[in-house]
LUMMITI-41550 format. One record per residue: residue number from 1; x, y, z of N, C-alpha, C, CB in turn. Coordinates in steps of 0.2 Angstrom, whole numbers, padded with zeros to 4 digits, m for minus. Each point is the difference from the previous one (the first is absolute). Glycine has a CB too. Layout:
<nodes>
<node nr="NUM" n_X="X" n_Y="Y" n_Z="Z" ca_X="X" ca_Y="Y" ca_Z="Z" c_X="X" c_Y="Y" c_Z="Z" cb_X="X" cb_Y="Y" cb_Z="Z"/>
...
</nodes>
This chain:
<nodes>
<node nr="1" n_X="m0164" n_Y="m0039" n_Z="m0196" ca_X="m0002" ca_Y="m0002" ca_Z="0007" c_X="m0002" c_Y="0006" c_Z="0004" cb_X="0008" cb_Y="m0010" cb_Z="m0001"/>
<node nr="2" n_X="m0013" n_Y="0009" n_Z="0005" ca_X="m0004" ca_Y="0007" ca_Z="0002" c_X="0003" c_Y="m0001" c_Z="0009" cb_X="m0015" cb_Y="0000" cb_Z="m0011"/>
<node nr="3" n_X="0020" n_Y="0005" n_Z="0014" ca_X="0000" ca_Y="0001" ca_Z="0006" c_X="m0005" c_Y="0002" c_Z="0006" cb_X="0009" cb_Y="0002" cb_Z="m0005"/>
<node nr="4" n_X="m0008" n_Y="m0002" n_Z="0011" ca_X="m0007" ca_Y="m0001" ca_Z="0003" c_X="0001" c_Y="0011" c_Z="0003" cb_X="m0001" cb_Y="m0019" cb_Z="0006"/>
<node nr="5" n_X="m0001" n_Y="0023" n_Z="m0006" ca_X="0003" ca_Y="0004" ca_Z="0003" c_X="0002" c_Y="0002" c_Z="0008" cb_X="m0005" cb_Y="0000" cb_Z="m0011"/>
<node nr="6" n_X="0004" n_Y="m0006" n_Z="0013" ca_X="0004" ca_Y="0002" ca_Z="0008" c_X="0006" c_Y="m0004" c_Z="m0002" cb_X="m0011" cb_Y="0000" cb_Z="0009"/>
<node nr="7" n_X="0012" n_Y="m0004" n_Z="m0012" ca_X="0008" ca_Y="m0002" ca_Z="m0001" c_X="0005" c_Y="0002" c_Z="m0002" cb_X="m0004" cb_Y="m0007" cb_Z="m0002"/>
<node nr="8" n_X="0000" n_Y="0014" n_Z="m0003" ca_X="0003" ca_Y="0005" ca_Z="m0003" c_X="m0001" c_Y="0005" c_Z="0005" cb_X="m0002" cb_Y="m0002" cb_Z="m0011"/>
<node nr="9" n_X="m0001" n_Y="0004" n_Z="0016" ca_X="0002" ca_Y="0004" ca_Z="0005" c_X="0005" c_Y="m0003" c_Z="0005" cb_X="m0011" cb_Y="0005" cb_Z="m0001"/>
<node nr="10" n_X="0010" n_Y="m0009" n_Z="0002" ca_X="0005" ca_Y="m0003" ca_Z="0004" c_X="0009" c_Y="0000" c_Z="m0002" cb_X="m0011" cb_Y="m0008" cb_Z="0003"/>
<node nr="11" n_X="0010" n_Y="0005" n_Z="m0010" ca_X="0006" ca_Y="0001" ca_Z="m0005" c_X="0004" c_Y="0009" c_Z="0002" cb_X="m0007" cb_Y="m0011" cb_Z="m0012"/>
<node nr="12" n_X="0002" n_Y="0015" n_Z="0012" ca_X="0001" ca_Y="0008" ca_Z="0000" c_X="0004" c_Y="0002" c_Z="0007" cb_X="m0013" cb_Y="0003" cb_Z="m0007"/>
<node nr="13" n_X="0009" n_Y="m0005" n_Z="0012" ca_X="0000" ca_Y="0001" ca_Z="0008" c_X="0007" c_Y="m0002" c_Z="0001" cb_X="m0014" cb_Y="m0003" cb_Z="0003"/>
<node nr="14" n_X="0017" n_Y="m0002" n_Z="m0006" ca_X="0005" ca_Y="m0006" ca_Z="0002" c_X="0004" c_Y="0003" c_Z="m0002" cb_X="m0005" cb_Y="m0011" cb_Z="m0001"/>
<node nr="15" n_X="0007" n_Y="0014" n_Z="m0007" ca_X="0006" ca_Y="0004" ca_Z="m0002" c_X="0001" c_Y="0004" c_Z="0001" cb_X="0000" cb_Y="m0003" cb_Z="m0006"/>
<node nr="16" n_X="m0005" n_Y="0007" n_Z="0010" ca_X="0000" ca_Y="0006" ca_Z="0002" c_X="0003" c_Y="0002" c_Z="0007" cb_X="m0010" cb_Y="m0001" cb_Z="m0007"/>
<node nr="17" n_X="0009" n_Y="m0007" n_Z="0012" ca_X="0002" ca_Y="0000" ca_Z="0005" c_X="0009" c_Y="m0003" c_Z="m0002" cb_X="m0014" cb_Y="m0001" cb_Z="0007"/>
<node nr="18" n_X="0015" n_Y="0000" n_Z="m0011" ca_X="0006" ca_Y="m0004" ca_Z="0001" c_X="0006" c_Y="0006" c_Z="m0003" cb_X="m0007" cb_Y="m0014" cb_Z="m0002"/>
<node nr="19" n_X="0003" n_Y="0017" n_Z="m0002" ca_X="0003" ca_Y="0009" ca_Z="m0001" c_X="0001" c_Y="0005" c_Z="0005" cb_X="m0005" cb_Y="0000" cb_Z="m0009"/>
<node nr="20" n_X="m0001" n_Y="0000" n_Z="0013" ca_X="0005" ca_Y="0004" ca_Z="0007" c_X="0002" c_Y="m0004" c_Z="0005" cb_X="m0005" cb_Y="0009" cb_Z="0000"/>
<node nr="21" n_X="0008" n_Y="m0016" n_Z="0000" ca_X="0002" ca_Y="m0003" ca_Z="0005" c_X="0006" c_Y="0001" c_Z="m0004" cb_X="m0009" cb_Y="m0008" cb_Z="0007"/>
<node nr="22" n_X="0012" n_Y="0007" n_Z="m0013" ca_X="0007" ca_Y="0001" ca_Z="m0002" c_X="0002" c_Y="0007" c_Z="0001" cb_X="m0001" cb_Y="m0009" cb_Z="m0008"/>
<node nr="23" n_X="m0004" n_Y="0016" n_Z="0006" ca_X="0003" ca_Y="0006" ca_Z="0001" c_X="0001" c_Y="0002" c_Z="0009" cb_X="m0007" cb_Y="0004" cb_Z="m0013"/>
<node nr="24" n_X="0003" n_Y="m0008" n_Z="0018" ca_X="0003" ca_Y="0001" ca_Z="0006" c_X="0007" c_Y="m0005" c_Z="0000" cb_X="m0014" cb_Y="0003" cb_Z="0006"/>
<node nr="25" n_X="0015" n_Y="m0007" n_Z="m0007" ca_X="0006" ca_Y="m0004" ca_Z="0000" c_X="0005" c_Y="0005" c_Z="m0005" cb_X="m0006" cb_Y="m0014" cb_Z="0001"/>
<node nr="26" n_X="0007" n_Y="0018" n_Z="m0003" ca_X="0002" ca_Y="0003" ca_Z="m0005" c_X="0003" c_Y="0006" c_Z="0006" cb_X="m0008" cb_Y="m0004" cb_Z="m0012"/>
<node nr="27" n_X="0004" n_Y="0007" n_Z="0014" ca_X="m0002" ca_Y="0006" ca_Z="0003" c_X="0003" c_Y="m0001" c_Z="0008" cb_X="m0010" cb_Y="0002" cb_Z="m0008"/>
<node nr="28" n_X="0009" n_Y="m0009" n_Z="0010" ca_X="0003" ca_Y="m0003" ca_Z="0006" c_X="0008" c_Y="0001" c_Z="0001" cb_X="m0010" cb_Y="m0009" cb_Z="m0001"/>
<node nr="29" n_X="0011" n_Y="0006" n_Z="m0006" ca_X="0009" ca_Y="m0002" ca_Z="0000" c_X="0002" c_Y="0005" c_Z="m0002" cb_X="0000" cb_Y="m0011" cb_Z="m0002"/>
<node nr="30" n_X="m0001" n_Y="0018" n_Z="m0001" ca_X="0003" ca_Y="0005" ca_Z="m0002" c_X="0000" c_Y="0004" c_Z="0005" cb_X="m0002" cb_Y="m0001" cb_Z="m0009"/>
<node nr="31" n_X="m0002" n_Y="0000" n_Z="0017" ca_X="0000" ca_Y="0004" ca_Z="0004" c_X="0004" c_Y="m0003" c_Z="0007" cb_X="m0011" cb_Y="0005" cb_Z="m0007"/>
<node nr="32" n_X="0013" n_Y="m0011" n_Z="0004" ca_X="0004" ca_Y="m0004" ca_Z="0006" c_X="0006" c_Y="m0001" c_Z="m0003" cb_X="m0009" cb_Y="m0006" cb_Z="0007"/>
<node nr="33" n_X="0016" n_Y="0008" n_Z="m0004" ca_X="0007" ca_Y="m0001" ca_Z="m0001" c_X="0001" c_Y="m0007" c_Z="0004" cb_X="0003" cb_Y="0013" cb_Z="0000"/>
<node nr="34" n_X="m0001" n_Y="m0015" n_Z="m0005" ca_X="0005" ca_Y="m0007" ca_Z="0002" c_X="0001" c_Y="m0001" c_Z="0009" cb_X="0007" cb_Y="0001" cb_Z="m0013"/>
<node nr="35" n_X="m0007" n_Y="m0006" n_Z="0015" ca_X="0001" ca_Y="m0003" ca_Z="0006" c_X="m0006" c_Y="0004" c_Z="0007" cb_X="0015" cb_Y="m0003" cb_Z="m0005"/>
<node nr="36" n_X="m0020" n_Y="0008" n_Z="0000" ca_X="m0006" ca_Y="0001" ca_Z="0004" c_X="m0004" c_Y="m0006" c_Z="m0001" cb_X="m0001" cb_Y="0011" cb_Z="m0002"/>
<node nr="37" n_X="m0002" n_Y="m0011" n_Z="0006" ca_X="m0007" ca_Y="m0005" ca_Z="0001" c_X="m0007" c_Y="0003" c_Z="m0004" cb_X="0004" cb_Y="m0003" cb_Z="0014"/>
<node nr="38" n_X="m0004" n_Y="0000" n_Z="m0018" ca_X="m0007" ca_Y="0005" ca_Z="m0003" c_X="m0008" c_Y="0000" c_Z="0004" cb_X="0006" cb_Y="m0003" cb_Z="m0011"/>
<node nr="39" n_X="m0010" n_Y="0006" n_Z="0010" ca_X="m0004" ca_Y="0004" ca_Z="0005" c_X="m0006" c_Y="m0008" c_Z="m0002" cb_X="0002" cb_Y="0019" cb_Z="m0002"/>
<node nr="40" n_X="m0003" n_Y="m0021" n_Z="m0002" ca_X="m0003" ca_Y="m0003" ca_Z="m0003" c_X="0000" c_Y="m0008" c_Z="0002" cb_X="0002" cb_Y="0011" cb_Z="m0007"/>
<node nr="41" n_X="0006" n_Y="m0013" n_Z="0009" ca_X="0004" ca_Y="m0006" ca_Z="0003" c_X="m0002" c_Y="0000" c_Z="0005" cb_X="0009" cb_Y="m0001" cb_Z="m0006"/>
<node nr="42" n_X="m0013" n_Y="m0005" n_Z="0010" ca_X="0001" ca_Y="m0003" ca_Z="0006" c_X="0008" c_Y="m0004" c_Z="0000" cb_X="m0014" cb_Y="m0002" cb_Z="0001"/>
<node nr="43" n_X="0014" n_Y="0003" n_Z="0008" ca_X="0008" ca_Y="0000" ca_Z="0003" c_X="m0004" c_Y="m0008" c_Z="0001" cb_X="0007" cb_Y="0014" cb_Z="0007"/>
<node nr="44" n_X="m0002" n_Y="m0019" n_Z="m0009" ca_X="0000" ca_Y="m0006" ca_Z="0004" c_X="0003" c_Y="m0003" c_Z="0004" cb_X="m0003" cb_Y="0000" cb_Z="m0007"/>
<node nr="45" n_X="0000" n_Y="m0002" n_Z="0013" ca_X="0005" ca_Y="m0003" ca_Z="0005" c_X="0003" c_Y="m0006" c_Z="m0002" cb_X="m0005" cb_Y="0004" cb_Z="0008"/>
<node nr="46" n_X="0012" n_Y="m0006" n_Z="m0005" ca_X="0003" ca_Y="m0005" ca_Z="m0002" c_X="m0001" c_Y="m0006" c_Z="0004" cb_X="0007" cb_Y="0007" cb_Z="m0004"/>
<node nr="47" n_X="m0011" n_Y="m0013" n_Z="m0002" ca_X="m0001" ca_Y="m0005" ca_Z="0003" c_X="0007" c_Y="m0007" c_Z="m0001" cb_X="m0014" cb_Y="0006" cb_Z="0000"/>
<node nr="48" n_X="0013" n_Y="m0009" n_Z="0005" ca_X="0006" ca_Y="m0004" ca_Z="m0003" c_X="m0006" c_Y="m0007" c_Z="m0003" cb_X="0014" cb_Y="0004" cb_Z="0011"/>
<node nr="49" n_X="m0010" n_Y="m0002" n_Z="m0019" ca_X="m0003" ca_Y="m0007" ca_Z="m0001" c_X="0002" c_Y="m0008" c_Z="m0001" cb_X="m0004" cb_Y="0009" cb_Z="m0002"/>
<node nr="50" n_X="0006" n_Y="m0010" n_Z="0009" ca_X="0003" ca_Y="m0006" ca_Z="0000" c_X="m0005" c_Y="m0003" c_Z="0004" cb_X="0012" cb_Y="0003" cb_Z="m0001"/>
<node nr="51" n_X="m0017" n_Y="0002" n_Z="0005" ca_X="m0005" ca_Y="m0001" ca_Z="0007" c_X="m0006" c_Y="0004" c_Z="m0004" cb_X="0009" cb_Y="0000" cb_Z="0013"/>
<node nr="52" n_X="m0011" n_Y="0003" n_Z="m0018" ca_X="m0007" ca_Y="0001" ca_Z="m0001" c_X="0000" c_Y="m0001" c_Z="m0008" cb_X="m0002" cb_Y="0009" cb_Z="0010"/>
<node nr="53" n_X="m0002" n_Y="m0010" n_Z="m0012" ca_X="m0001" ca_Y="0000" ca_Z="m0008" c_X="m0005" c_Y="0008" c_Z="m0002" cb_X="m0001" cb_Y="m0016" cb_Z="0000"/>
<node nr="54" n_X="m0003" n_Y="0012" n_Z="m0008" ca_X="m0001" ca_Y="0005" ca_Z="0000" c_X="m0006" c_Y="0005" c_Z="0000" cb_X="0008" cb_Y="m0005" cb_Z="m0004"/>
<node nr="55" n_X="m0009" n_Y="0009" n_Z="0007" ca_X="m0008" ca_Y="0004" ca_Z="0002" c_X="0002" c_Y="m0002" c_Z="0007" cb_X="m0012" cb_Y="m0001" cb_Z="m0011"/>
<node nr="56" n_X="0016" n_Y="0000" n_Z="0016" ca_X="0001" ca_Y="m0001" ca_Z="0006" c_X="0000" c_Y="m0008" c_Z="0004" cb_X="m0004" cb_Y="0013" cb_Z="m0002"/>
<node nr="57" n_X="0002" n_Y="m0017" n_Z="m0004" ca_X="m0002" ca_Y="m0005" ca_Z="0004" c_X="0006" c_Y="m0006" c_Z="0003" cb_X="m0011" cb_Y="0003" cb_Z="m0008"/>
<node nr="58" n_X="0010" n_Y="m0005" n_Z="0010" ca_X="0005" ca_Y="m0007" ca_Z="0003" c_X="0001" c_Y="m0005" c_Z="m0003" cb_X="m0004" cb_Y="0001" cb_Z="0009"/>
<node nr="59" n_X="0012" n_Y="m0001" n_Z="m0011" ca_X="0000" ca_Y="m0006" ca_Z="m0003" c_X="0003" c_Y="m0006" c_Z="0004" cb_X="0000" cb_Y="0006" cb_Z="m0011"/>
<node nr="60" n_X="m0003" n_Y="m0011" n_Z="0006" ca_X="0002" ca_Y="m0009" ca_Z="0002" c_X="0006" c_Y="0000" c_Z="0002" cb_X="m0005" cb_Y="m0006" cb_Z="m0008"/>
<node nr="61" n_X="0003" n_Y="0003" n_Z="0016" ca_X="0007" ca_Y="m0002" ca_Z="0004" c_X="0007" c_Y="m0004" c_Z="m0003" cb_X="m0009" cb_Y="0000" cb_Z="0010"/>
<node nr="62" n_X="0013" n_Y="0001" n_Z="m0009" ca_X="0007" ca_Y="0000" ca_Z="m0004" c_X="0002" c_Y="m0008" c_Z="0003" cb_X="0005" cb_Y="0015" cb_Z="m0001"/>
<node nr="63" n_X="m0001" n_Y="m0019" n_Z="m0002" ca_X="0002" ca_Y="m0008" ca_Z="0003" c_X="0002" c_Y="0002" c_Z="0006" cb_X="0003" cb_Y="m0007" cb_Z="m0009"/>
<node nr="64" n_X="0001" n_Y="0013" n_Z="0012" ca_X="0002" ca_Y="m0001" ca_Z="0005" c_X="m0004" c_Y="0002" c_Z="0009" cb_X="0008" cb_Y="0002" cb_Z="m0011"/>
<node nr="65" n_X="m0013" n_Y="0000" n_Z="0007" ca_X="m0003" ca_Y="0002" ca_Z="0005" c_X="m0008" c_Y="m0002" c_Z="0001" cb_X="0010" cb_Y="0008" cb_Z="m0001"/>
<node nr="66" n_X="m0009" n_Y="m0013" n_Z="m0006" ca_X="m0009" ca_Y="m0003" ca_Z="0000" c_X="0000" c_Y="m0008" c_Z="0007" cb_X="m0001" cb_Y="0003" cb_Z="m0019"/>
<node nr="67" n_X="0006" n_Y="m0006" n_Z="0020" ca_X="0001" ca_Y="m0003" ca_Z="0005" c_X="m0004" c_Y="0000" c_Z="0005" cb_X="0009" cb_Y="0000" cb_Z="m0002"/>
<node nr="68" n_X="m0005" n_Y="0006" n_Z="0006" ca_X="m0003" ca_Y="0004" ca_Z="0005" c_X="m0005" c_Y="0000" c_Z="0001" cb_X="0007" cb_Y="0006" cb_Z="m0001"/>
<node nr="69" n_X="m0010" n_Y="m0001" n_Z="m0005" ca_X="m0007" ca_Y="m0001" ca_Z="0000" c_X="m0007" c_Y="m0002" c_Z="0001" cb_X="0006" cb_Y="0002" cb_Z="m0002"/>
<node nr="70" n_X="m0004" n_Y="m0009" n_Z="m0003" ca_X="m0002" ca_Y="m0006" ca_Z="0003" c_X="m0001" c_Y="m0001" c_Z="0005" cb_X="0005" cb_Y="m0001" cb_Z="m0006"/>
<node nr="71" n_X="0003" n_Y="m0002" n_Z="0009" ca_X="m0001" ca_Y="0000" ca_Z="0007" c_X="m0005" c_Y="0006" c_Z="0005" cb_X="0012" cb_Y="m0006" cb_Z="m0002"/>
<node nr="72" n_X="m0013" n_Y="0011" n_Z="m0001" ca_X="m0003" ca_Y="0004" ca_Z="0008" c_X="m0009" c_Y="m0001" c_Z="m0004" cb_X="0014" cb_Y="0012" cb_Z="0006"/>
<node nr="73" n_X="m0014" n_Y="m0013" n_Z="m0013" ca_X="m0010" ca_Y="m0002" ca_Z="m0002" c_X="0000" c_Y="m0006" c_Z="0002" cb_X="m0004" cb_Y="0006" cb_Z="m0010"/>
<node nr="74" n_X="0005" n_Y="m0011" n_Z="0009" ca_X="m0002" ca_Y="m0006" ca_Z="0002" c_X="0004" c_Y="m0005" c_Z="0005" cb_X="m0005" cb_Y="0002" cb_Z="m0010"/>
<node nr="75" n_X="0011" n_Y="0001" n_Z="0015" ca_X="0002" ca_Y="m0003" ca_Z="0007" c_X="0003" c_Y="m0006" c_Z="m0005" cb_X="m0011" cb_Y="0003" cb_Z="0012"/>
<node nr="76" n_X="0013" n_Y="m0010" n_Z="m0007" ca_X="0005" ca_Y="m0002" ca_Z="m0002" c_X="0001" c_Y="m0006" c_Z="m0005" cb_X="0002" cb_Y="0005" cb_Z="0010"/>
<node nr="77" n_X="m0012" n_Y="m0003" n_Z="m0012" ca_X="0001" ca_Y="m0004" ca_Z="m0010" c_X="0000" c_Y="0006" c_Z="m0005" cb_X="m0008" cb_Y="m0012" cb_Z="0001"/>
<node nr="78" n_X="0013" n_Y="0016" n_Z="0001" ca_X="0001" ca_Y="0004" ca_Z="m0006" c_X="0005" c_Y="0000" c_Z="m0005" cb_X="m0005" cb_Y="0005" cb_Z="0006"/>
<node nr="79" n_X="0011" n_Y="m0009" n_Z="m0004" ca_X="0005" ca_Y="m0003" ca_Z="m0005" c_X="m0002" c_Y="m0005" c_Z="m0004" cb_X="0007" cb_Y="0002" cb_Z="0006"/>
<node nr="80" n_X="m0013" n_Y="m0007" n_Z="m0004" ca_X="m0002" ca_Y="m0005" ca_Z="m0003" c_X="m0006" c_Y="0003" c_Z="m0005" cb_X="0004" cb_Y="m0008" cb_Z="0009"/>
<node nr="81" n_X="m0007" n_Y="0014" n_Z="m0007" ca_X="m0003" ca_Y="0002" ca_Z="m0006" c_X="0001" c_Y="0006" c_Z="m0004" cb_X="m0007" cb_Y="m0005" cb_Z="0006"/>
<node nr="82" n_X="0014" n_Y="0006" n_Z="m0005" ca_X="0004" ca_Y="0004" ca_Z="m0007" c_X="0002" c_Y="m0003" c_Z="m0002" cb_X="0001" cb_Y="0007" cb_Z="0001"/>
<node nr="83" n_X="0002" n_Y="m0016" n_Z="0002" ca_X="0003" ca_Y="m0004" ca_Z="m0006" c_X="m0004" c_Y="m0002" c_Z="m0005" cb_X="0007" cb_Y="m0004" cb_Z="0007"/>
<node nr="84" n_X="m0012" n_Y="0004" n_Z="m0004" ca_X="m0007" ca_Y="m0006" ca_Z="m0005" c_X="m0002" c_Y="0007" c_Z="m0003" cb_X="m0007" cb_Y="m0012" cb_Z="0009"/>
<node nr="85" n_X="0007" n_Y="0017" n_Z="m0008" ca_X="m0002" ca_Y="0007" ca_Z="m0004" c_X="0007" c_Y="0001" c_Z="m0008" cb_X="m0006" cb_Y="0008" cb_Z="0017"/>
<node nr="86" n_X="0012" n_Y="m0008" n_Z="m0015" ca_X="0004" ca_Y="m0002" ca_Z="m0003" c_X="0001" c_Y="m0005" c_Z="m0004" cb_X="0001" cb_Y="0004" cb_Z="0007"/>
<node nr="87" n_X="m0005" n_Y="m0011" n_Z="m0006" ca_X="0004" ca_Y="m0005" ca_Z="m0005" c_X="m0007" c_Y="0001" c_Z="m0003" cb_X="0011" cb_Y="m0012" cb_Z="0006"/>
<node nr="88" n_X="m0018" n_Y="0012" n_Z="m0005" ca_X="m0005" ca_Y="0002" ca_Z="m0005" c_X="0000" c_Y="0004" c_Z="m0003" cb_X="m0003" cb_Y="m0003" cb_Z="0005"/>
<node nr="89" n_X="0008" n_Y="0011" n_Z="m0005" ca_X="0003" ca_Y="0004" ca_Z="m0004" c_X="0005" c_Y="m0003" c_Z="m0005" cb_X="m0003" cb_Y="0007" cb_Z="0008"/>
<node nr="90" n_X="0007" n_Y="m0010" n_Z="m0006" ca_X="0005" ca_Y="m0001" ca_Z="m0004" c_X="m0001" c_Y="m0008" c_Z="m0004" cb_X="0008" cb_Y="0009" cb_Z="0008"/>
<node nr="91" n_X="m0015" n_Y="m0012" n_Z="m0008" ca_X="m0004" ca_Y="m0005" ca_Z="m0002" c_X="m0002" c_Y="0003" c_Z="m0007" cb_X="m0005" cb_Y="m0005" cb_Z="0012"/>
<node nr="92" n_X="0000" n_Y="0010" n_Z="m0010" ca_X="m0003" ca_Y="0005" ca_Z="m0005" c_X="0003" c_Y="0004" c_Z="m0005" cb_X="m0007" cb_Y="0000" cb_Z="0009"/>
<node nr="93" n_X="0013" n_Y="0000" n_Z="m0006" ca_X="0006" ca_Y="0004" ca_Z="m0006" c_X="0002" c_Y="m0002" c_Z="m0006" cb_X="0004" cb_Y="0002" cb_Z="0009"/>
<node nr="94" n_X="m0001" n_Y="m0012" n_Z="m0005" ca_X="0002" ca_Y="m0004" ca_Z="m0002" c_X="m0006" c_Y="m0002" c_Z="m0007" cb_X="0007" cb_Y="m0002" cb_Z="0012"/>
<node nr="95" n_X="m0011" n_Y="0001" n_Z="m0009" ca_X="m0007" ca_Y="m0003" ca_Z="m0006" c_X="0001" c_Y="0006" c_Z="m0004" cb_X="m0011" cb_Y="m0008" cb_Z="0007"/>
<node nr="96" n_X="0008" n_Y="0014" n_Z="m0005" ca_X="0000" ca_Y="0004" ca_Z="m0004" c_X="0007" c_Y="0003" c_Z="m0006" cb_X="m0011" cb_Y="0001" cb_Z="0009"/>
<node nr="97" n_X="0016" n_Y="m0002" n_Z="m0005" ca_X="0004" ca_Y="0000" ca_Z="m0008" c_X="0002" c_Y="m0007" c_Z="m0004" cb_X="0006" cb_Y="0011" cb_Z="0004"/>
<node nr="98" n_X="m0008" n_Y="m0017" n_Z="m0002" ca_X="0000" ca_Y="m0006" ca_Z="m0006" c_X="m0004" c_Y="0002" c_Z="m0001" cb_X="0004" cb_Y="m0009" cb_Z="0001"/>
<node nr="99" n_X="m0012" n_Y="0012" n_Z="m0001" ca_X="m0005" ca_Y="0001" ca_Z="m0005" c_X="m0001" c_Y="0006" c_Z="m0002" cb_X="m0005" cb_Y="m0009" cb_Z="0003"/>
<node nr="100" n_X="0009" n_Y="0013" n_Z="m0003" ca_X="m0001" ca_Y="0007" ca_Z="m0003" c_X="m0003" c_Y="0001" c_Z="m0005" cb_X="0007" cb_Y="0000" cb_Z="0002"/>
<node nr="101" n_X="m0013" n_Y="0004" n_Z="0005" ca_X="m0007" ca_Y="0002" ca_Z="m0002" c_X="0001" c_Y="0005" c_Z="m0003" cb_X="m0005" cb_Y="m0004" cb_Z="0008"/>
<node nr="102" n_X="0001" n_Y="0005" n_Z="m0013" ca_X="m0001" ca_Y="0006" ca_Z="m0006" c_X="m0004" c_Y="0007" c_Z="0005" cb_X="m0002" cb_Y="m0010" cb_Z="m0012"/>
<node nr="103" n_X="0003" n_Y="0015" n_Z="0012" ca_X="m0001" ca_Y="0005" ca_Z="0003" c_X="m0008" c_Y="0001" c_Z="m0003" cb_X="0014" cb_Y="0006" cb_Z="0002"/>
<node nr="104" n_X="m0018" n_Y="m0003" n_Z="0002" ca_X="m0006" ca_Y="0001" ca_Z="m0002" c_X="0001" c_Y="0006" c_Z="m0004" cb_X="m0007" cb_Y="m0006" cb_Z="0008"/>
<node nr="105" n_X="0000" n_Y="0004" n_Z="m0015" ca_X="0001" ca_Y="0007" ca_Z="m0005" c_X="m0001" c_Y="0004" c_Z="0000" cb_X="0000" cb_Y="m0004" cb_Z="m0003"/>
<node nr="106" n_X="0003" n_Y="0009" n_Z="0004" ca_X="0002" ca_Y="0005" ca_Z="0001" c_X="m0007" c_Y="0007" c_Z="m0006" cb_X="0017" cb_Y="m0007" cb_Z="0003"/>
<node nr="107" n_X="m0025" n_Y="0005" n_Z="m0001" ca_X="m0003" ca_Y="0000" ca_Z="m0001" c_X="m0005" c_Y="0003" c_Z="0004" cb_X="0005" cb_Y="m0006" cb_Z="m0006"/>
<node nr="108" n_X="m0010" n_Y="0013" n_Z="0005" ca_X="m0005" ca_Y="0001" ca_Z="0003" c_X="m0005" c_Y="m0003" c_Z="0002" cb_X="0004" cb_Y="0007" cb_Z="m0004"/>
<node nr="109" n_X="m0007" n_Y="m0009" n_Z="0011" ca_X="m0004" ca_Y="m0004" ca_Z="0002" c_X="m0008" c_Y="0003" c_Z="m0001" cb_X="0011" cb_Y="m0005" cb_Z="0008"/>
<node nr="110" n_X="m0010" n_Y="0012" n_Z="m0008" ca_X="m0007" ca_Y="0004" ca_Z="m0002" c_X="m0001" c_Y="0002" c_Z="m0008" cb_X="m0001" cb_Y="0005" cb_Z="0013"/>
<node nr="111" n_X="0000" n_Y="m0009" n_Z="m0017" ca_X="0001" ca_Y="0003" ca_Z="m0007" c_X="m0007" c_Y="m0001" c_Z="m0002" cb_X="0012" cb_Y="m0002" cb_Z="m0003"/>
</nodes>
């Protein structure tokens, strides 16, 4: 089987970079004593994640406080459209574990 030669450069370029990214990781951690920060580590701020997910985003309001919510986007049919948001959810739950749907296969869609 005859290789293309840029695939073979690319194969070259790739091991080559992945050889000085381990000798700087090498080189990093011989030059930083325990309980340093290395030069190399970004410092992360602490997020609580009870109130952000992950890459910073917002997650889905909690039962306790989806109510509320409600009430302040849609005034005072908003209990009636998180009940009906609710039993349609828990409609769709239902059906779907008496017919326990087979997972789609687990199969490249561009082959």
């Amino acid at each position: 089987m005859e290789v293309d030669p840029a695939f073979r450069e690319f194969l070259r370029q790739s091991a080559q970079f992945r050889m000085e990214r381990d000798a700087e990781k090498k080189a990093a951690s011989k030059n930083n004593k325990e309980g340093d920060i290395a030069e190399t580590e970004e410092c992360v701020e602490y997020v609580d994640v009870m109130c952000k997910g992950p890459e910073g985003t917002t997650l889905p309001p909690t039962a306790q406080n989806r109510e509320t919510l409600y009430r302040e986007q849609y005034g005072a049919r908003g209990t009636a459209l998180l009940s009906m948001e609710t039993a349609l959810q828990w409609q769709f739950n239902k059906f779907s574990d008496a017919m326990r749907p087979k997972p789609w296969p687990s199969i490249p869609l561009n082959m």
